[in-house]
C-alpha positions in Angstrom: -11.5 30.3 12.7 -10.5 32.2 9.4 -6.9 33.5 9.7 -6.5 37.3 10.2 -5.9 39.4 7.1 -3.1 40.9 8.6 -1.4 37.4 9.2 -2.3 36.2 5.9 -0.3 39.5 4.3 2.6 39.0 6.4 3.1 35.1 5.6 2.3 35.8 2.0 5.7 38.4 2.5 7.9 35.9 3.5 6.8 33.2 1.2 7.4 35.6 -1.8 10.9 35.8 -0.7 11.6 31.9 -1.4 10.9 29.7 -4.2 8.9 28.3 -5.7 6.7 30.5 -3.4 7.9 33.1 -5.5 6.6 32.0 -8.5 3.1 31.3 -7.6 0.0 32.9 -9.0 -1.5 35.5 -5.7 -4.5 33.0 -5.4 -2.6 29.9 -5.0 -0.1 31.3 -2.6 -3.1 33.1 -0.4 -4.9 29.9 -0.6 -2.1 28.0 0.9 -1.4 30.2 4.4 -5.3 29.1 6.0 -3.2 25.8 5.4 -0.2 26.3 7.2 0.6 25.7 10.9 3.3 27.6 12.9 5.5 25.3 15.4 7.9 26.5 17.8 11.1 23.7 18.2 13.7 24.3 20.6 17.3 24.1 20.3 18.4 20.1 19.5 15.0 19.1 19.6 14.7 16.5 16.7 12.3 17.2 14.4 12.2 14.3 12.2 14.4 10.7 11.6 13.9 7.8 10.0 12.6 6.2 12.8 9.6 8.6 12.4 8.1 6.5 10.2 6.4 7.8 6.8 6.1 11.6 6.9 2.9 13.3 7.3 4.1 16.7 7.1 6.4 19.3 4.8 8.4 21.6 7.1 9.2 25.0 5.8 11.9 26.9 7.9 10.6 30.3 9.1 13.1 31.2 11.5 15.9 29.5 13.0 18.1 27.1 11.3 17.6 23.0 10.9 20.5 21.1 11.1 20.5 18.1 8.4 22.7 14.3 8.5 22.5 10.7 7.2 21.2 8.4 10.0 24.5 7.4 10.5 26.6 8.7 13.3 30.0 8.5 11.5 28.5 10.2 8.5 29.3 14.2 8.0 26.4 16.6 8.3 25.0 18.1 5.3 24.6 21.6 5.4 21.8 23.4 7.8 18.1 24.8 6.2 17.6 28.3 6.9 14.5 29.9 6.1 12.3 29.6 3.2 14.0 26.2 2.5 11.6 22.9 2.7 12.0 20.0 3.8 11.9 16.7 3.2 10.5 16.9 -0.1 10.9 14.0 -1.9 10.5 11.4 1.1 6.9 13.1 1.3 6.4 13.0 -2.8 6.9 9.3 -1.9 4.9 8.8 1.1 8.1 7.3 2.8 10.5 7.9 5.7 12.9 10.2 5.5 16.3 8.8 5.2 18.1 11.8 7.1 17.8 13.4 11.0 16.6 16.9 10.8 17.3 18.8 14.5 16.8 22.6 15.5 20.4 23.8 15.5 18.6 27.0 16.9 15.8 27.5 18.3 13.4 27.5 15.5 10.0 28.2 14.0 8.7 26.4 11.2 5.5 26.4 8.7 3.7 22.7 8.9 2.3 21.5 5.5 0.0 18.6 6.1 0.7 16.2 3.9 -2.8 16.0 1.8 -2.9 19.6 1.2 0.4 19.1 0.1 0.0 17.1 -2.7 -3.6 19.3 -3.6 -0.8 21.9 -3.5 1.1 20.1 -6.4 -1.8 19.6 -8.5 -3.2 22.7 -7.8 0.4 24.7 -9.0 2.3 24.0 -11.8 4.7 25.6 -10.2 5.0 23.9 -7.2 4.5 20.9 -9.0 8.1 21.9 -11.0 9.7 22.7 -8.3 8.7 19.3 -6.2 9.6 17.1 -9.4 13.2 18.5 -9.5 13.9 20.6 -6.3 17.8 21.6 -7.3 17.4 22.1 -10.9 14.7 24.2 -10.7 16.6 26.4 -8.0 19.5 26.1 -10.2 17.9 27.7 -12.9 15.8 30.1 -11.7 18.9 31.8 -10.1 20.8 31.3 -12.9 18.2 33.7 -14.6 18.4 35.6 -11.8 22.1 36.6 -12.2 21.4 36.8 -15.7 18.7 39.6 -14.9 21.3 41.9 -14.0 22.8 42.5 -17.1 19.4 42.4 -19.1 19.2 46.6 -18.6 22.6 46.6 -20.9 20.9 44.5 -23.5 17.7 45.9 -23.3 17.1 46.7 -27.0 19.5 44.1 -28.2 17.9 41.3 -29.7 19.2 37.4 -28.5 22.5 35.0 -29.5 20.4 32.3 -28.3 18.2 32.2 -31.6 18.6 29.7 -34.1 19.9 29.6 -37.5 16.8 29.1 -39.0 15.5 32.1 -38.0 18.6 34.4 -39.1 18.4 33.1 -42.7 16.1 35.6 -44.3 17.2 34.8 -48.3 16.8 31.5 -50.6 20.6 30.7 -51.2 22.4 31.4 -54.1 24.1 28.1 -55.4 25.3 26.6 -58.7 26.6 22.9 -59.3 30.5 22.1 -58.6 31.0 20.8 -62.3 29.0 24.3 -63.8 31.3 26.2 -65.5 32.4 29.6 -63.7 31.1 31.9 -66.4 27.8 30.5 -65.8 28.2 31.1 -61.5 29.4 34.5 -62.6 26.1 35.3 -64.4 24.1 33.6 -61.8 26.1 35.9 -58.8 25.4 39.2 -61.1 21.6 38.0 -61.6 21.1 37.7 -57.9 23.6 40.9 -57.3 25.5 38.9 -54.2 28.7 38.4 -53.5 29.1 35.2 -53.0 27.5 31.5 -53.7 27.6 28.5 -52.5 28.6 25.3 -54.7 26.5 22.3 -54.1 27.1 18.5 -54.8 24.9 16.5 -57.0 22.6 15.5 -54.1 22.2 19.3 -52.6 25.1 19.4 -50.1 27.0 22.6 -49.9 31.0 21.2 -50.5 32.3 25.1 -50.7 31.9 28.8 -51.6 33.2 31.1 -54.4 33.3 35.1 -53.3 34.4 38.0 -54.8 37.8 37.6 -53.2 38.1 33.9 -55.0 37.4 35.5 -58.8 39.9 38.2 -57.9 42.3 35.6 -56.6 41.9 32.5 -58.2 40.6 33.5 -61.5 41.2 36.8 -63.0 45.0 37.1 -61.5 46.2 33.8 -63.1 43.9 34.3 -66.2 41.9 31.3 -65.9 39.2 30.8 -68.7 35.8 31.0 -68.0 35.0 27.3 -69.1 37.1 26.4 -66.1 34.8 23.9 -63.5 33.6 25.9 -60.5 35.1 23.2 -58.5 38.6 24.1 -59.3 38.4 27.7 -58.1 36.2 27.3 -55.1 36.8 27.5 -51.5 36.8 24.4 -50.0 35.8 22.4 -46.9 33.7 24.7 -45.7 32.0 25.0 -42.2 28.3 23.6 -42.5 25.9 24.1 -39.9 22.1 22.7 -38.7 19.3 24.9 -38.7 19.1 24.0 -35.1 22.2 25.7 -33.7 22.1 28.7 -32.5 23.5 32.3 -33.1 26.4 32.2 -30.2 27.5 28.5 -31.9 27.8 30.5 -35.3 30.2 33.3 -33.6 31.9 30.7 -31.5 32.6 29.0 -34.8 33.2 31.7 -36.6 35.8 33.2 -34.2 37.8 29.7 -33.8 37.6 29.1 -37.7 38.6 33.0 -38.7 36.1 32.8 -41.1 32.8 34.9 -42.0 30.4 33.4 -42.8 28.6 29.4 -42.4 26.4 27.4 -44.7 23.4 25.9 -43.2 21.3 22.8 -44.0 18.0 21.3 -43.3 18.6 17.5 -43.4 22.1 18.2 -45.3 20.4 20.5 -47.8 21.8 23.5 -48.1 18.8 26.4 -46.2 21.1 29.4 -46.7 24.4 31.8 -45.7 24.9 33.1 -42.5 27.4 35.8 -42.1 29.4 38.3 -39.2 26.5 40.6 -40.8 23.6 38.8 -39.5 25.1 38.6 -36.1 25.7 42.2 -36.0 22.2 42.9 -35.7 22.0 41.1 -32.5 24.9 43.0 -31.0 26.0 46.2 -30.5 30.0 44.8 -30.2 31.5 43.6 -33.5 32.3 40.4 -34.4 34.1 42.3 -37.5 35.9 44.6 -35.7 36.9 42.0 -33.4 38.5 39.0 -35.9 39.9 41.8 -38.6 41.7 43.6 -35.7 42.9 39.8 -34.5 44.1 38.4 -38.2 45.3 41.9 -39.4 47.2 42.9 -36.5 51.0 43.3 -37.8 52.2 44.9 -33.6 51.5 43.7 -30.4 50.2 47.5 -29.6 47.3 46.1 -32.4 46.9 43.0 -31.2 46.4 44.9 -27.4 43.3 46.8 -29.5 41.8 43.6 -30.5 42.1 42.3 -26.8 39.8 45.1 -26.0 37.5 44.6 -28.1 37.1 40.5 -26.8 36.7 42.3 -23.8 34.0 44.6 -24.6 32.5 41.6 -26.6 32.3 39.3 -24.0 30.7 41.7 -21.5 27.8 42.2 -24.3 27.5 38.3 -24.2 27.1 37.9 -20.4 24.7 40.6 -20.8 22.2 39.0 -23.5 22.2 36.3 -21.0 24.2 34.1 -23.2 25.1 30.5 -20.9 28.7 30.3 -18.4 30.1 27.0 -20.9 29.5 28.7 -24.3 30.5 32.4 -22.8 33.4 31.0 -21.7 34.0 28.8 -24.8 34.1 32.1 -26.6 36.4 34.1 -24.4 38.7 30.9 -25.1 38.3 30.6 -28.6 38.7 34.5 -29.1 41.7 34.6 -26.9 43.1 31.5 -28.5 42.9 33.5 -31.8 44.2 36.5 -30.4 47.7 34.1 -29.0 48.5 32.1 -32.2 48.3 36.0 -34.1 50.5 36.4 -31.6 52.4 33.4 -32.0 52.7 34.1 -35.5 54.0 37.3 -35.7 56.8 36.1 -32.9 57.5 33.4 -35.4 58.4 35.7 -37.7 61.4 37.1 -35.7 62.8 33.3 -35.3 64.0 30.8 -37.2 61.9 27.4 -36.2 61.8 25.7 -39.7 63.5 22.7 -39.4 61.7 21.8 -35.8 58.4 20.3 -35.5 56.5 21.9 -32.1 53.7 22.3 -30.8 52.5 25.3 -28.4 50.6 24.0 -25.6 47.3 25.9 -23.4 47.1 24.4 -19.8 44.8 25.5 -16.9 41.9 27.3 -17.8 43.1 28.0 -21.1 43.2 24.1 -21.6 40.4 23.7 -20.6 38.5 26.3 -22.4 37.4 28.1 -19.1 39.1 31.6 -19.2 37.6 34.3 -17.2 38.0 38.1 -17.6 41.5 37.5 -14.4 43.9 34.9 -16.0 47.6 34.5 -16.3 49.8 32.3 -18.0 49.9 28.7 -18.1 51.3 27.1 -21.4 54.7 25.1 -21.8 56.2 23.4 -25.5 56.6 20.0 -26.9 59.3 19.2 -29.9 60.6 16.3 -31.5 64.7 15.2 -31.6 66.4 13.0 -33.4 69.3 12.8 -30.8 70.6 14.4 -27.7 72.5 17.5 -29.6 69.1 18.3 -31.5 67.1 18.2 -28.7 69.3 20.7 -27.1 69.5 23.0 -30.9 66.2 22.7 -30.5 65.7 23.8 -27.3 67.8 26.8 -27.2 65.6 28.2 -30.0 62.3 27.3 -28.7 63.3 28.9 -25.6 63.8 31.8 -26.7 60.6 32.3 -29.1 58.6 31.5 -26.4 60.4 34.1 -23.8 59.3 36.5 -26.5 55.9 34.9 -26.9 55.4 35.0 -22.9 56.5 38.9 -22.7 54.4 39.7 -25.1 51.4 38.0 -23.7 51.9 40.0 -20.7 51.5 43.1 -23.1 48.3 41.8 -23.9 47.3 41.5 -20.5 47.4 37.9 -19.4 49.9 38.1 -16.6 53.2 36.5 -16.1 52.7 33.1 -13.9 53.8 33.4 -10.9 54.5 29.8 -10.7 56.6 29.8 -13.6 54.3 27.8 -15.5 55.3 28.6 -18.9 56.6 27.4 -22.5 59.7 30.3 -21.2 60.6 27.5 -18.2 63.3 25.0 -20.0 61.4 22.4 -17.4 58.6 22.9 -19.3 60.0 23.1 -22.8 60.1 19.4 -23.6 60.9 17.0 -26.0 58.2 14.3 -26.8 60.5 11.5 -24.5 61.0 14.2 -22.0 57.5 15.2 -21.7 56.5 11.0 -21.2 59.7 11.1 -18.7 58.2 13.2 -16.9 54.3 12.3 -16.5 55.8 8.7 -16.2 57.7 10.2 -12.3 54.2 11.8 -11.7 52.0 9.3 -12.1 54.2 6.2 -10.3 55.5 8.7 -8.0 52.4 11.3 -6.9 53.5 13.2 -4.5 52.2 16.6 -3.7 54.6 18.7 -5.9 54.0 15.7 -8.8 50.1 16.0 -8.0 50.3 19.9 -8.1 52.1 19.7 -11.1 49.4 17.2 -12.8 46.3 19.5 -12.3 47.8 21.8 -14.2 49.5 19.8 -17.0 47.7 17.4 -17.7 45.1 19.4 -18.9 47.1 20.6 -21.7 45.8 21.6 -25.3 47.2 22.2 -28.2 47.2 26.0 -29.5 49.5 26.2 -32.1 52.1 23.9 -34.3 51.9 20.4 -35.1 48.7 19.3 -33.0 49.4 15.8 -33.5 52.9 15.3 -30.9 50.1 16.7 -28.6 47.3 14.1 -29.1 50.1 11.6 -29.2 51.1 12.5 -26.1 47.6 12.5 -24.8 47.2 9.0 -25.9 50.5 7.6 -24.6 49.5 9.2 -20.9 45.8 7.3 -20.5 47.9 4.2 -20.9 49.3 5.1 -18.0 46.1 6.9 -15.8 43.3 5.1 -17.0 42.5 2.2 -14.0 45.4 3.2 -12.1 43.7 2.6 -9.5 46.7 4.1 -6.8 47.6 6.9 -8.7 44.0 7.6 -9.0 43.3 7.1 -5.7 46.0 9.9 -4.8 44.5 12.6 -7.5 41.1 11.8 -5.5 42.6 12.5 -1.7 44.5 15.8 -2.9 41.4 17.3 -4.9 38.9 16.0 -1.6 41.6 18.1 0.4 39.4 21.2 -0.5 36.0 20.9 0.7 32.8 23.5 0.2 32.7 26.4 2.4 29.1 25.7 3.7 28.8 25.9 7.9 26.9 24.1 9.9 25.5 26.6 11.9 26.0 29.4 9.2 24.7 29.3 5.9 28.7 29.9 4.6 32.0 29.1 6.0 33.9 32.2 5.2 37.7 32.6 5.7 39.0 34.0 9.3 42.1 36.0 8.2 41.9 39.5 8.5 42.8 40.1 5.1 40.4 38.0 3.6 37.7 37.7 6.8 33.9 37.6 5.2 34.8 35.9 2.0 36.2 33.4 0.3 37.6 32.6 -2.8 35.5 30.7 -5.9 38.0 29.6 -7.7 39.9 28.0 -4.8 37.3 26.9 -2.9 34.0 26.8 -5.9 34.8 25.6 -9.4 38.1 24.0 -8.4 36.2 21.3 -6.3 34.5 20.4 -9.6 37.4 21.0 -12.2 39.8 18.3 -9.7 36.7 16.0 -9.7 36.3 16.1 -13.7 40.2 15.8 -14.0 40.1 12.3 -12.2 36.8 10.9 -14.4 39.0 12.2 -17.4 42.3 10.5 -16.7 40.7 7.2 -15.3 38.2 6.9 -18.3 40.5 8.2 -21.1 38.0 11.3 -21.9 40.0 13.4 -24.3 37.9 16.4 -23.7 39.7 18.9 -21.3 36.4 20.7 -20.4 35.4 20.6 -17.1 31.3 20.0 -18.1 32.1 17.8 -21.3 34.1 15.9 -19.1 31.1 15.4 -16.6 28.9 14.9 -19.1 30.9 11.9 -20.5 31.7 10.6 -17.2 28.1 10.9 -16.0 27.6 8.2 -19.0 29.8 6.2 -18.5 28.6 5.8 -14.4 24.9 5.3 -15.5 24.2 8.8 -13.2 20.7 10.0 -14.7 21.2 12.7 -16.6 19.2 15.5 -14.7 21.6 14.7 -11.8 24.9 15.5 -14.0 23.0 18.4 -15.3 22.5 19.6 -12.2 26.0 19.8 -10.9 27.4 21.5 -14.1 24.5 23.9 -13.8 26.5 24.8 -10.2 29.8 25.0 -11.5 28.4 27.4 -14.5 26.9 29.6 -11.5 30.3 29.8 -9.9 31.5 30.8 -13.1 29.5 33.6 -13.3 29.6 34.7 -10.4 33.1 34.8 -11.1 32.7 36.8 -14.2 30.6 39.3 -12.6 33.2 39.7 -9.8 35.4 40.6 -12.1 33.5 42.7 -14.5 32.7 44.9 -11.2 34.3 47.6 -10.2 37.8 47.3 -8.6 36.8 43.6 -9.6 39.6 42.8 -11.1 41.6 43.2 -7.7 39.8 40.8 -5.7 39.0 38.4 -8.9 37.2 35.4 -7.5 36.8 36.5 -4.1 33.2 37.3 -3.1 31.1 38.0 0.2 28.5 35.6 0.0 26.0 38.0 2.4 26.2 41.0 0.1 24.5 38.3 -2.7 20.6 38.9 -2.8 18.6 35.8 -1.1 18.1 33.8 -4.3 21.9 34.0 -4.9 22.8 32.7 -1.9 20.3 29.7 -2.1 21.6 29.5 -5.5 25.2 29.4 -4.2 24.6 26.9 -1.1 23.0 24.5 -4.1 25.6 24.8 -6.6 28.1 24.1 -3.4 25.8 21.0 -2.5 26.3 19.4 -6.1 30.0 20.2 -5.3 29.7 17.5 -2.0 27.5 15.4 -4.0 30.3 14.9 -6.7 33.2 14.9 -4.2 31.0 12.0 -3.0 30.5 10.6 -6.2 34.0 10.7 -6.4 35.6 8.9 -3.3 33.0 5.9 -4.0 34.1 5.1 -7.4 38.2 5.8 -6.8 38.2 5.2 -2.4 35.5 2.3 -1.7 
């Protein structure tokens, strides 16, 4: 009997609600409901085990909620399906037994696929087919775009960072040889009416630039002749880029390097020039405005100005739909422009001369993972020839970097409430102090030490002599990497945190009237996968402080297929924008990183139980390499 139209509409409702449903041509999707049985399960009825033998069927929760674990009464659960999800899809690709128990936690309806018309159903739509082939990813990247949507009305009519060099260079370069004399670059600049040119080695590689600045500078100011070799009045190193990288790579660069503009090669040829000016056609926010108001800023009321405008940048970013890891890279490298200016022009009040320091980032700002709410965390490291210059020293660095820390909070980043900062004489170290003191941590780790560490010990260098700090970094993987019992203790105090996912519940929200309905995604979201990267880091010697690099590496180095390690750092950049958008919303700055997860739309919070699933998975991951 041909199912009623009206029944047809309805299931076709609910379907569209869920991916990859969602994505289907109307055909497809209306050709699938004759297909579809409804079954009624009641309330701990098992609806499939191991012991079920191969599986026949797909499941699609309609109403209700499944309850999920490993065949394995010790094991934990795994969080409960609620509707639209589908299950179990890869034991069915396979034409295997499930390896989990799935059991009505409710009393429940679900769709029945049989399992012939569901595999006509994968050939039959691409999208389907996707979806089946890599079930998390493709959720993980359909509701990334989908938070990414949001912003699009903002960006509209602006045109996308994620383009590639090759397509911003619009003009043959202008180059001469490095051994041409400069009367003849001169003529060739005034031919080709630019401002500047590149200077190319003998086999074609751009090795620097001469500008308008240069001739003023370096030539007409000293009096040099016009015989002189280009090479000696250049620029030089320059920073060369592939035709393959994109626009936001250029700005990152451009913003960590203070410079304005980029060579770019084909095969190590030199293509063209890039400059700020090309990438202000694809934003309405100026790079310019931005990196003049940073490197001329003489006041910390100017430097406040050029904080603004990082701000206002950064917004226009999230909302071209630029990527969480190079967004945040760029609020990192923008504000770690923005503090050495500021470290500079604090400088000049103090007398530091005859002391070699380095400034240290740690946290977020170590790690390159700022968001729009962040205070403090940095500390100092020096070098001493003896106890009475270590002390000197001290009492002077103390006192710059009181003034450095006040002056931040001018800016905006906040004062730390833990007292993490260069300002506290415990964190204002000498080099043998600095290894005195991760040497206690990591043979004594006890829950102050261990506190102490995950913030630390992802320390970067800012500003000063970066080599005491890559030193430093050095001398402490002598110490973490296979230590196996101080690993072992970083591993139980970051698994002391687990995802808020319920059982019952899609989300395990906080109970405290203050907080009740929500929870917190720094605490509770990327924190479970920032702890997790910290241990890979230390017990591999990975010198990157970034919480996805450090994956990335670490994922390597396990033999973990690479689609799997995407997947999890594709949740922790979800969490990250979903932090970002917290705060970019009104009175979001209050709350910060804590969110209702039932006020998110029904792809977010599918998109937020995954991302929190890949959190479990690597928590896993985790205790079987450090705890088996």
């Amino acid at each position: 009997m041909p199912t009623p139209a009206p029944l047809v509409d309805s299931t076709c409702d609910f379907l569209r609600r869920h991916p990859p449903f969602d994505r289907m041509g109307e055909a497809c999707l209306r050709g699938l409901v004759p297909r579809l049985k409804l079954a009624y399960f009641a309330r701990d009825s098992q609806l499939l085990s191991p012991q079920s033998g191969p599986v026949q069927t797909l499941y699609i929760v309609q109403r209700g909620v499944v309850g999920c674990r490993p065949d394995n009464p010790q094991a934990d659960p795994e969080p409960a399906l609620g509707p639209g999800e589908l299950f179990p899809v890869g034991a069915l690709s396979a034409g295997g037994a499930t390896t989990k128990v799935f059991t009505a936690a409710q009393d429940s309806f679900c769709y029945l696929l049989a399992r012939e018309d569901f595999l006509n159903l994968r050939r039959e739509s691409p999208e389907f087919e996707r979806f089946c082939t890599d079930a998390i990813t493709e959720t993980l990247k359909q509701s990334l775009a989908s938070l990414y949507s949001q912003y699009s009305q903002r960006a509209a009519d602006q045109q996308s960072l994620t383009c590639t060099l090759d397509e911003l260079v619009r003009h043959p370069p202008v180059a001469c040889p490095a051994d041409a004399p400069l009367g003849d670059a001169l003529q060739r600049m005034a031919d080709a009416r630019v401002r500047t040119l590149v200077v190319e080695a003998a086999d074609g590689a751009p090795v620097g630039m001469f500008t308008l600045v240069d001739l003023l500078r370096r030539v007409a100011l000293p009096g040099r002749s016009l015989a002189t070799p280009l090479a000696e009045v250049m620029t030089a190193p320059i920073v060369v880029l592939p035709v393959t990288a994109t626009a936001y790579e250029a700005m990152h660069v451009m913003a960590e390097r203070a410079i304005r503009q980029i060579a770019v090669v084909d095969g190590g040829r030199l293509k063209g020039v890039v400059n700020e000016r090309d990438l202000f056609a694809l934003q309405r926010v100026s790079m310019r405005q931005v990196i003049e108001g940073l490197h001329g800023a003489r006041s910390v009321d100017e430097l406040k100005r050029a904080g603004e405008d990082i701000r206002r940048l950064t917004l226009n970013l999230l909302a071209q739909g630029v990527g969480a890891e190079p967004l945040t890279r760029t609020i990192a490298s923008l504000n770690d422009a923005l503090s050495r200016r500021l470290l500079e022009l604090v400088q000049e009040r103090h007398d530091l001369t005859d002391c070699d320091w380095c400034w240290l980032a740690l946290g977020s700002e170590g790690r390159g993972e700022q968001t729009f709410a962040t205070d403090q965390d940095n500390a100092l490291i020096f070098t001493a020839a003896d106890d009475d210059e270590r002390e000197r020293h001290r009492e002077r660095l103390l006192a710059f970097a009181h003034d450095v820390n006040a002056a931040l909070d001018q800016l905006g980043f906040p004062l730390c409430t833990g007292n993490v900062m260069a300002s506290n004489p415990e964190l204002c170290l000498s080099v043998e102090e600095w290894r005195g003191k991760f040497l206690g941590w990591v043979r004594t780790p006890t829950p102050e030490a261990l506190l102490a560490a995950n913030i630390v010990f992802d320390f970067r260098p800012l500003h000063g002599n970066a080599v005491l700090a890559d030193a430093l970094r050095e001398w402490l993987f002598d110490y973490t990497r296979d230590n196996k019992v101080f690993l072992r203790f970083m591993v139980e105090n970051a698994l002391q945190v687990e995802p808020p996912l319920g059982l019952i519940r899609t989300f395990a929200t906080d109970d405290d009237p203050a907080h009740k309905g929500s929870f917190d995604l720094k605490a509770r979201g990327t924190r479970l996968f920032v702890d997790a990267a910290r241990v890979f880091a230390l017990g591999r010697g990975i010198a990157d402080t970034g919480t996805a690099a450090r994956l990335r590496l670490a994922g390597r180095a396990l033999g973990v297929e690479a689609r799997h390690v995407d997947a999890t750092i594709d949740g922790f950049h979800f969490l990250q924008l979903l932090r970002l958008r917290q705060q970019d919303s009104p009175g979001g700055m209050a709350s910060a990183n804590r969110i209702d997860p039932y006020a998110l739309n029904e792809v977010e919070q599918r998109m937020l139980k995954e991302s929190f699933r890949q959190a479990k998975k690597l928590q896993q991951l985790t205790r079987q390499v450090y705890l088996a």
